[in-house]
C-alpha positions as CSV (number, residue, x, y, z in Angstrom):
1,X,-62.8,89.7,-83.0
2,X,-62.1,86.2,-81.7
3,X,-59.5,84.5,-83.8
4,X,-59.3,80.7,-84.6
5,X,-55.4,79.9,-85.0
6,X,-55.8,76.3,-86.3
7,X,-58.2,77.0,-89.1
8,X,-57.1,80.9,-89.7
9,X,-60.7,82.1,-89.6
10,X,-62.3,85.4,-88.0
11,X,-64.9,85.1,-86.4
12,X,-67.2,88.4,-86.6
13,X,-69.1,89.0,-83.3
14,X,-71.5,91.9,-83.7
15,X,-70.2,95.4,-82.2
16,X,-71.5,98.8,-81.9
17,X,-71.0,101.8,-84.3
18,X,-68.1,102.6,-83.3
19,X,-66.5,99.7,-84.4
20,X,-69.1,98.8,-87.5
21,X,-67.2,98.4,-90.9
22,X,-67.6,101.2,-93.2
23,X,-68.6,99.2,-96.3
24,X,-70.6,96.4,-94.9
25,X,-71.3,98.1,-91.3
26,X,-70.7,94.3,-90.1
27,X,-68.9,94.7,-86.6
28,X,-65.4,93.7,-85.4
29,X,-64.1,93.3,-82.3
30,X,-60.5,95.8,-81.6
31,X,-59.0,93.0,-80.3
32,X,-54.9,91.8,-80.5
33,X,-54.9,92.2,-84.3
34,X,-52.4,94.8,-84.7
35,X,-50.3,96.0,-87.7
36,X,-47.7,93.6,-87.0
37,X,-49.8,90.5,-86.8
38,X,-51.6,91.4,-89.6
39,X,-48.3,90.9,-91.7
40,X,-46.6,88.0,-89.9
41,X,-49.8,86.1,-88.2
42,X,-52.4,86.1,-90.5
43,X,-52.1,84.9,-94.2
44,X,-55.1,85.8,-95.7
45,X,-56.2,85.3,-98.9
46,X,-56.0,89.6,-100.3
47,X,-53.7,90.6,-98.3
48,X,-52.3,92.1,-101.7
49,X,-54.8,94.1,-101.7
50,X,-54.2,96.8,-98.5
51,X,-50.6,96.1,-98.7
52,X,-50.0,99.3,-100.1
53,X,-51.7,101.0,-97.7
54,X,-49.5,99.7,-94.7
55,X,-46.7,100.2,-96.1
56,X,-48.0,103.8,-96.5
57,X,-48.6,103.9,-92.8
58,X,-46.8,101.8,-91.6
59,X,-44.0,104.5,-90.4
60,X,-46.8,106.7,-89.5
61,X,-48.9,105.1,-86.9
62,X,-46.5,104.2,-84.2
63,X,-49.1,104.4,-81.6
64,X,-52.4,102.9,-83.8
65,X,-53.2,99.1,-84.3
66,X,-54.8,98.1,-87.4
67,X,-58.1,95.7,-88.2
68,X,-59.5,94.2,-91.0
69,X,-63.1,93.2,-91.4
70,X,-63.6,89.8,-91.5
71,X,-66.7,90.0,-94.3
72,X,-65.3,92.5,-97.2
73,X,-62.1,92.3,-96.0
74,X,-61.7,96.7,-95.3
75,X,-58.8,98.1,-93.3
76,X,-59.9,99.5,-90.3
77,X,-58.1,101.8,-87.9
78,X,-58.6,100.4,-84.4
79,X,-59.6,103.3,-81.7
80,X,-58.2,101.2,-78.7
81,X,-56.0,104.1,-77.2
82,X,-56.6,107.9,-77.6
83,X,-54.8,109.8,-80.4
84,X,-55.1,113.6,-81.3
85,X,-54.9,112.7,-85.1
86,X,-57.4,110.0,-84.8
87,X,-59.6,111.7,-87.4
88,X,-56.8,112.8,-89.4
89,X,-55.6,109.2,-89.5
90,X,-58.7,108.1,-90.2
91,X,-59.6,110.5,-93.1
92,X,-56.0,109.6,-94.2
93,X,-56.4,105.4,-94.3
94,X,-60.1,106.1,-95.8
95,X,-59.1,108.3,-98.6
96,X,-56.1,106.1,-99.3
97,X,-57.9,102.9,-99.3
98,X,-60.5,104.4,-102.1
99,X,-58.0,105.7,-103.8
100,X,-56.1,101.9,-103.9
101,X,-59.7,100.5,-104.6
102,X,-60.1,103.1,-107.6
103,X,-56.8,102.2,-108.7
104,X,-57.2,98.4,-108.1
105,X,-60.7,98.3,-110.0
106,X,-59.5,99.8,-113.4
107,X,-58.0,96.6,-114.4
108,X,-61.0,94.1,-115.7
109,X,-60.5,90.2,-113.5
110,X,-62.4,88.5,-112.1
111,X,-61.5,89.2,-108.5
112,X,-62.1,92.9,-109.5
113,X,-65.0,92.2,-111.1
114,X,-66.2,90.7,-108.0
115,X,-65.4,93.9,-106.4
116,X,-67.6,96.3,-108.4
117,X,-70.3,94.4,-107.6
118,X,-69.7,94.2,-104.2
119,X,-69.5,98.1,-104.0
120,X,-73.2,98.3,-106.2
121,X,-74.6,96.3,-103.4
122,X,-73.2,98.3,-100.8
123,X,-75.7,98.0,-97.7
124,X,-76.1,97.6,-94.1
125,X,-77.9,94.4,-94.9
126,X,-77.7,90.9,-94.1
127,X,-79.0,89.9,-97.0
128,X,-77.0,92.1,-99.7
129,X,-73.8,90.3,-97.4
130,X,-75.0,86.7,-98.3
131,X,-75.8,87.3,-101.9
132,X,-72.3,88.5,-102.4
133,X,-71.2,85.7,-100.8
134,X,-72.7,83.2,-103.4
135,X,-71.7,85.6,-105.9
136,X,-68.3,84.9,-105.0
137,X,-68.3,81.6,-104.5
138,X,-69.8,81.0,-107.8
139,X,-66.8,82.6,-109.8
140,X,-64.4,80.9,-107.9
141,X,-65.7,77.8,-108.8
142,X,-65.9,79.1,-112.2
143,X,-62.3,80.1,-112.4
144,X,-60.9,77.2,-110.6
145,X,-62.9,74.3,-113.3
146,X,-61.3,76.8,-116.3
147,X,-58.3,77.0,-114.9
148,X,-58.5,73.1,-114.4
149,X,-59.7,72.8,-118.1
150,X,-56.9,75.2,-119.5
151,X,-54.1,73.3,-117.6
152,X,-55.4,70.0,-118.5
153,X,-55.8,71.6,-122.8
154,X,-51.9,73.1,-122.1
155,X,-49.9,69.8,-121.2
156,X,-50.3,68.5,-125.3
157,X,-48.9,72.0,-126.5
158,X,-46.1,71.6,-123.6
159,X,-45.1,68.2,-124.6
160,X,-45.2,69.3,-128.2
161,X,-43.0,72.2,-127.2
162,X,-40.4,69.9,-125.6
163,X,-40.3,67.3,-128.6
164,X,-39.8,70.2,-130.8
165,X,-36.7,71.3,-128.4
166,X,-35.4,67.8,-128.5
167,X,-35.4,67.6,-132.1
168,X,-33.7,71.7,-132.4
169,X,-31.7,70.5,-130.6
170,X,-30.7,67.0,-132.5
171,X,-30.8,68.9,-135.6
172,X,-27.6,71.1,-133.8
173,X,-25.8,68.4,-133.1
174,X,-26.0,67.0,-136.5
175,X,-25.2,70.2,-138.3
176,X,-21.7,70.4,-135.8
177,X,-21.2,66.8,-136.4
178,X,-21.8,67.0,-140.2
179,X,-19.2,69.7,-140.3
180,X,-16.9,68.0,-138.4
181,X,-17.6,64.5,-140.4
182,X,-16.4,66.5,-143.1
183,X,-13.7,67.9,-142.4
184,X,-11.9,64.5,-140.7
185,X,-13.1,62.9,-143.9
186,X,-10.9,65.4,-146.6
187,X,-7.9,65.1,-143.8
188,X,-8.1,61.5,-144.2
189,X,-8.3,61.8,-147.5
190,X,-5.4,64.3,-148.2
191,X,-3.6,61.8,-146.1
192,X,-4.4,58.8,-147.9
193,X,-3.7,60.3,-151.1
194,X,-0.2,61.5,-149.6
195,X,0.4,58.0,-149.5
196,X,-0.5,57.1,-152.3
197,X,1.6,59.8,-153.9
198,X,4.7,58.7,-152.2
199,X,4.1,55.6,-153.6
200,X,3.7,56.7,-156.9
201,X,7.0,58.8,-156.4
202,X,9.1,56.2,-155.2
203,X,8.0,54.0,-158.1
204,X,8.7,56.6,-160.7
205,X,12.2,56.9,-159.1
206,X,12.8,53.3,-159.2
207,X,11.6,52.8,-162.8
208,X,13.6,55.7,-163.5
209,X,16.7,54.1,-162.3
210,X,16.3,51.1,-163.9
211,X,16.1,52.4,-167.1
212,X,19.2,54.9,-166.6
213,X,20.9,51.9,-165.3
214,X,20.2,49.8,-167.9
215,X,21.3,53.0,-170.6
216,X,24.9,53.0,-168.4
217,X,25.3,49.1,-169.1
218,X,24.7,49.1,-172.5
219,X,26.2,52.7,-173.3
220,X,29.4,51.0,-171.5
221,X,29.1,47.7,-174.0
222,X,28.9,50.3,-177.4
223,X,31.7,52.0,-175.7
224,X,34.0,48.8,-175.1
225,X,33.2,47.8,-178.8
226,X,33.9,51.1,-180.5
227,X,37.7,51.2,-178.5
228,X,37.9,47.6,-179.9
229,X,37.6,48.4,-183.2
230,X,39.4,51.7,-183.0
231,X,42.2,49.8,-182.6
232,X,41.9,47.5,-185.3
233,X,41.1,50.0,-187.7
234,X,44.2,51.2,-186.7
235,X,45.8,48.4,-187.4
236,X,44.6,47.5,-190.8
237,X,45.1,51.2,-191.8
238,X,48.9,50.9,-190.7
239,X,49.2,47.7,-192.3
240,X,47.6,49.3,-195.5
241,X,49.9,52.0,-195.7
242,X,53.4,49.8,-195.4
243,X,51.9,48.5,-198.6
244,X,51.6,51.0,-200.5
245,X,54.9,52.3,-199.6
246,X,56.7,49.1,-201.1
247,X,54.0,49.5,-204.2
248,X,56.0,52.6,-204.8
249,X,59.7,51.5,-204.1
250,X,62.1,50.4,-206.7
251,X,61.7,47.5,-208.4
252,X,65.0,45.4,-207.5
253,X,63.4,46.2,-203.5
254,X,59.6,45.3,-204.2
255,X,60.8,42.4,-205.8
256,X,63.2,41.2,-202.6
257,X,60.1,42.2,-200.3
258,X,57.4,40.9,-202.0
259,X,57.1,38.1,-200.3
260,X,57.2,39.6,-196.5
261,X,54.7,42.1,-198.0
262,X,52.4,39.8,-199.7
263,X,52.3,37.9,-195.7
264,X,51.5,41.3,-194.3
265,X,49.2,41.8,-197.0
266,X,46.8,38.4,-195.6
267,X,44.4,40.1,-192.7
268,X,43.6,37.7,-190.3
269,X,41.2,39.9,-189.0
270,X,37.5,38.6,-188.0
271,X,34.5,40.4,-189.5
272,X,33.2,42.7,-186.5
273,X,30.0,40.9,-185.0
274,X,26.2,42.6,-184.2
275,X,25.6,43.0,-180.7
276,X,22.4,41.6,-179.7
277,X,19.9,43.1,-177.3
278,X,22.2,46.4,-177.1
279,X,18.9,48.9,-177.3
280,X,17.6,49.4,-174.4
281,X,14.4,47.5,-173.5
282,X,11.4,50.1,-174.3
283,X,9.0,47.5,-173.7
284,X,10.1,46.6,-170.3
285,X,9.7,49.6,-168.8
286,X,6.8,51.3,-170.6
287,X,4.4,48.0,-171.8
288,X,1.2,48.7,-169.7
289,X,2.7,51.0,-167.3
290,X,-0.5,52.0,-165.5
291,X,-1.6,48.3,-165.5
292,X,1.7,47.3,-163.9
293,X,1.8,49.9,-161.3
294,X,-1.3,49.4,-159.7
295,X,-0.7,45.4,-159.7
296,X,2.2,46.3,-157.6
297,X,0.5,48.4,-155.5
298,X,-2.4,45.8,-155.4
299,X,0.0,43.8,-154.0
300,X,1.1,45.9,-151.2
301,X,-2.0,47.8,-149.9
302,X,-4.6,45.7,-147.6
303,X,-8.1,46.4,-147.8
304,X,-11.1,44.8,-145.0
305,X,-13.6,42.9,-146.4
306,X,-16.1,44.6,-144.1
307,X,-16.0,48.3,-142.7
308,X,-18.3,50.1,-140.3
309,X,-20.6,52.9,-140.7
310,X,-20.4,55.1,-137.9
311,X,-24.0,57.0,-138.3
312,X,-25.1,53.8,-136.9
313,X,-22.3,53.6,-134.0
314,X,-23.9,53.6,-130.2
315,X,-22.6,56.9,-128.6
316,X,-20.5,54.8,-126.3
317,X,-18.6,53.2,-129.1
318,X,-15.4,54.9,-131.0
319,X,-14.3,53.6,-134.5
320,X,-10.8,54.4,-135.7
321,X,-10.1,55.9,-139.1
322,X,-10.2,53.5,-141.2
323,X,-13.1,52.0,-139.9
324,X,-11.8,49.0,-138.9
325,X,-11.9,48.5,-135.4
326,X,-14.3,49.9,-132.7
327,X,-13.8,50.1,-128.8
328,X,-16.4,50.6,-126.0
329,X,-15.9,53.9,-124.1
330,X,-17.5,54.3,-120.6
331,X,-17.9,58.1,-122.0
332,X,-21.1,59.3,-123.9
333,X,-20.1,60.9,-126.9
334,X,-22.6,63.7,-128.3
335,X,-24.0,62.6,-131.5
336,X,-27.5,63.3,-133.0
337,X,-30.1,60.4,-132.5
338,X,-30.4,59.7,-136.4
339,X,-32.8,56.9,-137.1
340,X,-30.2,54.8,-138.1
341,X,-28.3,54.9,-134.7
342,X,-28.4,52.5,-131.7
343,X,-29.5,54.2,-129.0
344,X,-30.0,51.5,-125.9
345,X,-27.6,48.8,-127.0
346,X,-23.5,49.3,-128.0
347,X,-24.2,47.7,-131.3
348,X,-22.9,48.9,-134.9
349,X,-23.6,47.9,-138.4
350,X,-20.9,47.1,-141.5
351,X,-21.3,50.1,-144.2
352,X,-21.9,47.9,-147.1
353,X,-24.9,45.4,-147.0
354,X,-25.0,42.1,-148.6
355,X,-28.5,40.9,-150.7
356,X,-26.5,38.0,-152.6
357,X,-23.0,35.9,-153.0
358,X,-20.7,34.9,-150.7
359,X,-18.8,36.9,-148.5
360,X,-16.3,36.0,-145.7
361,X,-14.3,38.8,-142.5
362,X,-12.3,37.5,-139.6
363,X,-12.5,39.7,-136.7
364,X,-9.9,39.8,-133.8
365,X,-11.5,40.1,-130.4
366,X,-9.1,39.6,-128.3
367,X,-9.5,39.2,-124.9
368,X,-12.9,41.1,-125.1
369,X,-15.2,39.4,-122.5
370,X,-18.7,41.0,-124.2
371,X,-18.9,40.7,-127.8
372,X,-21.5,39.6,-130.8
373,X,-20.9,39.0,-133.9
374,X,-23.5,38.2,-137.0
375,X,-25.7,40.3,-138.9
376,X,-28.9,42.2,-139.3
377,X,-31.7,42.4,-141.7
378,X,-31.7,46.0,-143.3
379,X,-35.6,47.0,-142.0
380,X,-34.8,45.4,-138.5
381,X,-35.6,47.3,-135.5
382,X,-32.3,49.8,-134.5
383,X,-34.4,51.5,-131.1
384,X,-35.1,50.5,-128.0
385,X,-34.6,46.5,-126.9
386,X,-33.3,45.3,-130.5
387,X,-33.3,41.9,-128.9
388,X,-36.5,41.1,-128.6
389,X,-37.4,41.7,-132.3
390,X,-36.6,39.6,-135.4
391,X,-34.0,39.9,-137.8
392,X,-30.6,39.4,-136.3
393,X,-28.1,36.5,-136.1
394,X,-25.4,36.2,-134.0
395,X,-22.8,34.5,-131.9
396,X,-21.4,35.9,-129.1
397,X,-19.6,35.9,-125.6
398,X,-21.7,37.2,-122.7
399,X,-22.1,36.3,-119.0
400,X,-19.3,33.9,-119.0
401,X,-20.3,31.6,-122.0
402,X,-20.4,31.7,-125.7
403,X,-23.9,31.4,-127.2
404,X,-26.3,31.8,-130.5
405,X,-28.8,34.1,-130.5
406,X,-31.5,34.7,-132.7
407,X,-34.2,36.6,-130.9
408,X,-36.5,37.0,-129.7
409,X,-35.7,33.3,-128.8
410,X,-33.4,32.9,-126.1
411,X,-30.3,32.6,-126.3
412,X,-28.2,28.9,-126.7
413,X,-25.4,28.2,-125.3
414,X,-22.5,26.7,-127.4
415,X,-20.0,23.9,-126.2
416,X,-16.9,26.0,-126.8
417,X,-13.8,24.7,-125.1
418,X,-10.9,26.9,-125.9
419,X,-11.0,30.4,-125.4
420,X,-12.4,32.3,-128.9
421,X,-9.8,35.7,-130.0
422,X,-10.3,35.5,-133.9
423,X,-13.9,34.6,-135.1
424,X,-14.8,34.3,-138.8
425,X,-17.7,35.0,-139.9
426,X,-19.1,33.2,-143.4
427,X,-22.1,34.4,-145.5
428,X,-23.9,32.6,-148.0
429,X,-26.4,34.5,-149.3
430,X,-27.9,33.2,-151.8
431,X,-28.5,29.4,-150.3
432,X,-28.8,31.1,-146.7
433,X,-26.1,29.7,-144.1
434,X,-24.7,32.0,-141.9
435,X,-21.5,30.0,-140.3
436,X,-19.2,31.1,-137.8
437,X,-15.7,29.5,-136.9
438,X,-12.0,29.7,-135.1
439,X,-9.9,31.3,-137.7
440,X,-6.8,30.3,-135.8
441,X,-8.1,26.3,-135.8
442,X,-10.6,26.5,-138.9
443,X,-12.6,24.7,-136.1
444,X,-16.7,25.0,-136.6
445,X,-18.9,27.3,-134.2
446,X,-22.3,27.4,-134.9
447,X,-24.1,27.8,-138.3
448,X,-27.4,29.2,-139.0
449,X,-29.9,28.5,-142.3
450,X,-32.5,31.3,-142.7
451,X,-33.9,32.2,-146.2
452,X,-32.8,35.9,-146.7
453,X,-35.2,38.6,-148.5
454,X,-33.4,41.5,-148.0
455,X,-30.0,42.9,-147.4
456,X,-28.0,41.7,-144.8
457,X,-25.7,44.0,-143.0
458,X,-22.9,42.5,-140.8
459,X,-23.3,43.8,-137.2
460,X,-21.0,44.1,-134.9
461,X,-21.5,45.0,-130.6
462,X,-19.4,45.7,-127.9
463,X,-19.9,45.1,-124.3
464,X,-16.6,45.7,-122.4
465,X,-13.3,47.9,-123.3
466,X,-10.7,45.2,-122.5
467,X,-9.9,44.8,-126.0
468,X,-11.5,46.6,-129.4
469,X,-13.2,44.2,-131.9
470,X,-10.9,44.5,-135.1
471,X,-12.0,43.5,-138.8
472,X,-9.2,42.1,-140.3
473,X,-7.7,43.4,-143.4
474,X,-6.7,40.9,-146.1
475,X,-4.2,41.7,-148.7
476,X,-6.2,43.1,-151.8
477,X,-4.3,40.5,-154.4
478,X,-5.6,37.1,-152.2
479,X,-9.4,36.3,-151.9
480,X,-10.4,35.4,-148.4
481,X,-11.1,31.6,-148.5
482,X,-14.2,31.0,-148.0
């Protein structure tokens, strides 16, 4: 058996009996193919098939080199040096390669298939070889164009399988963040409402005071009168009695003090006067109690004319509490890609929209070196390259300069002298003017005249984390000039 190393092929060269194949009685040549090349030289195709037969053997025959026969593939024992269990060996490798052939056949493939009828047309003739030849060749080509057809048929179910995963596992990540949304949102709430109480309290303490004070005052007034005429109660009474005493006397001594008591008799004594405003003042502290309270409070809790919605935050972009300020964060946060999220840009949207009136925010940004500012049609696109689609307007500072943008135009650049930290941002709906301007300076930006359809949403993005972009709050009493 001559072997071809680059091409891995055996060459059959017709031998004698001795050395014919058992199943096909093609010859082969006991050359250097020995049990140990036929594991670690030769890679052929079945070797799966008689490897359970070496490694029956291959303990045993220590002094016996193995062949395989180049046409059906049949271990062989090799007779190249005598052996005194030659036979036995040989009986021993034939009954166990049935035996594996038996075994090997009972399952139906192709291959197997291919087998059987290989074993019906069992014959020392040429012609029985080539026909099972084509035979195999056939259902390999068979098997390789369905396997090629399968494949090609499996990659739609496998990318169907992976955008199902994707979405399990965006639907996981909502569920944890929806649970944690909610419990953040009835902390914040206990806490505002903490404050609010301790408003409330101190308010009721202070009311209470007043009124307790004003009870001292006017309980010390009543008091001050009633001593006052204590006294001259006691007075008069005195002076009423020393009367009546010289009433009684004798007449010779009424008649020399009648004139002293006739003087003591005048009372010179002013009326007592009424004391106005002595009740407390009931409608002071009690006339539209509720009403008054919360005007007070009015007056001392700020509220933003714009807040953010962070379903629609990019996950590189953290809002505080009270939704009033966003920062850019080199970090990815985990959050579920929702429709209404950003996903390539570090953009977010106001929560409230606006579809008529005017409306007016100042936002601080700082020394922020990326920012835009404007806002965005309701239906306008949220995925992808937002900036090359319709429906947003904005002003902003990017790549040194401060432009307008309304894409998918490009951008323009504006002839902005002094450094910008506080824009504000004007909407007028209903006559469709978008203006921007210096809060600081009142100084005019840019303005922009579009006739609105739908809602407008302010939008806010974020391209650097040198400073946060910060919505103003305004106290709730003043209206924001617009």
């Amino acid at each position: 058996m001559e072997q071809d190393v680059q091409s891995n092929v055996v060459h059959v060269t017709p031998m004698t009996a001795a050395n014919a194949c058992r199943l096909c009685d093609l010859g082969f040549s006991p050359s250097r193919c020995n049990k140990y090349r036929l594991f670690h030289g030769h890679k052929l195709t079945n070797k799966a098939d008689y490897t359970v037969v070496l490694e029956e053997f291959v303990g045993k025959l220590q002094d016996t080199t193995l062949a395989v026969c180049s046409s059906c593939k049949t271990l062989l024992l090799r007779y190249g040096r005598v052996s005194k269990d030659s036979q036995r060996i040989k009986m021993l490798i034939t009954d166990m390669w049935m035996k594996t052939r038996e075994k090997r056949c009972a399952t139906p493939t192709t291959t197997l298939e291919v087998k059987r009828r290989r074993e019906v047309v069992d014959t020392p003739c040429n012609d029985n070889n080539t026909a099972y030849t084509s035979l195999q060749s056939t259902v390999t080509g068979d098997t390789t164009t369905a396997k090629e057809n399968l494949k090609t048929a499996l990659k739609p179910l496998q990318t169907k399988l992976r955008i199902f995963k994707e979405f399990q596992n965006t639907l996981d990540q909502t569920a944890k963040l929806i649970k944690f949304q909610a419990q953040n949102i009835e902390r914040q709430i206990k806490e505002e409402f903490e404050k609010l109480h301790q408003f409330l309290c101190v308010e009721e303490t202070t009311r209470i005071t007043k009124v307790r004070k004003e009870e001292k005052q006017k309980t010390k007034m009543v008091k001050e009168k009633i001593e006052k005429m204590n006294k001259e109660i006691s007075s008069l009474s005195a002076t009423i009695r020393a009367i009546e005493e010289e009433m009684r006397a004798e007449d010779v001594l009424f008649i020399q003090n009648y004139e002293a008591t006739m003087k003591r008799s005048q009372c010179r004594l002013p009326d007592p006067e009424s004391i106005s405003g002595i009740l407390i003042n009931v409608p002071k502290h009690l006339s539209n109690l509720k009403f008054s309270v919360l005007q007070k409070m009015q007056e001392t809790v700020e509220y933003a004319p714009v807040t953010l919605d962070p379903n629609t935050a990019h996950c590189n972009l953290i809002l505080t509490d009270d939704l009033t300020s966003v920062r850019y964060s080199d970090e990815e946060q985990m959050l579920p890609d929702n429709p209404e999220r950003f996903d390539m840009f570090a953009c977010v949207l106001g929560s409230e929209g606006f579809d008529s009136g005017t409306h007016c925010w100042d936002v601080e940004v700082g020394d922020s070196t990326g920012w835009f500012l404007g806002v965005m049609a309701e239906s306008a696109q949220r995925k992808n390259k937002i900036f090359s689609k319709s429906g947003i307007w904005l002003v902003g500072h990017f790549c040194g300069e401060y432009k307008a943008h309304i894409p998918p135009k490009s951008p323009t650049i504006l002839p902005v002298k002094e450094k910008l930290q506080r824009i504000r941002v004007q909407l007028d709906w209903d006559s469709g003017k978008l203006s921007f301007s210096d809060a600081f300076t009142n100084t005019h930006i840019h303005s922009f005249t579009h006739r609105f359809t739908e809602r407008a949403l302010p939008f806010f993005g974020v391209g650097c984390n040198i400073s946060p972009l910060v919505i103003l709050q305004v106290n709730s009493s003043v209206k924001p000039t617009l």
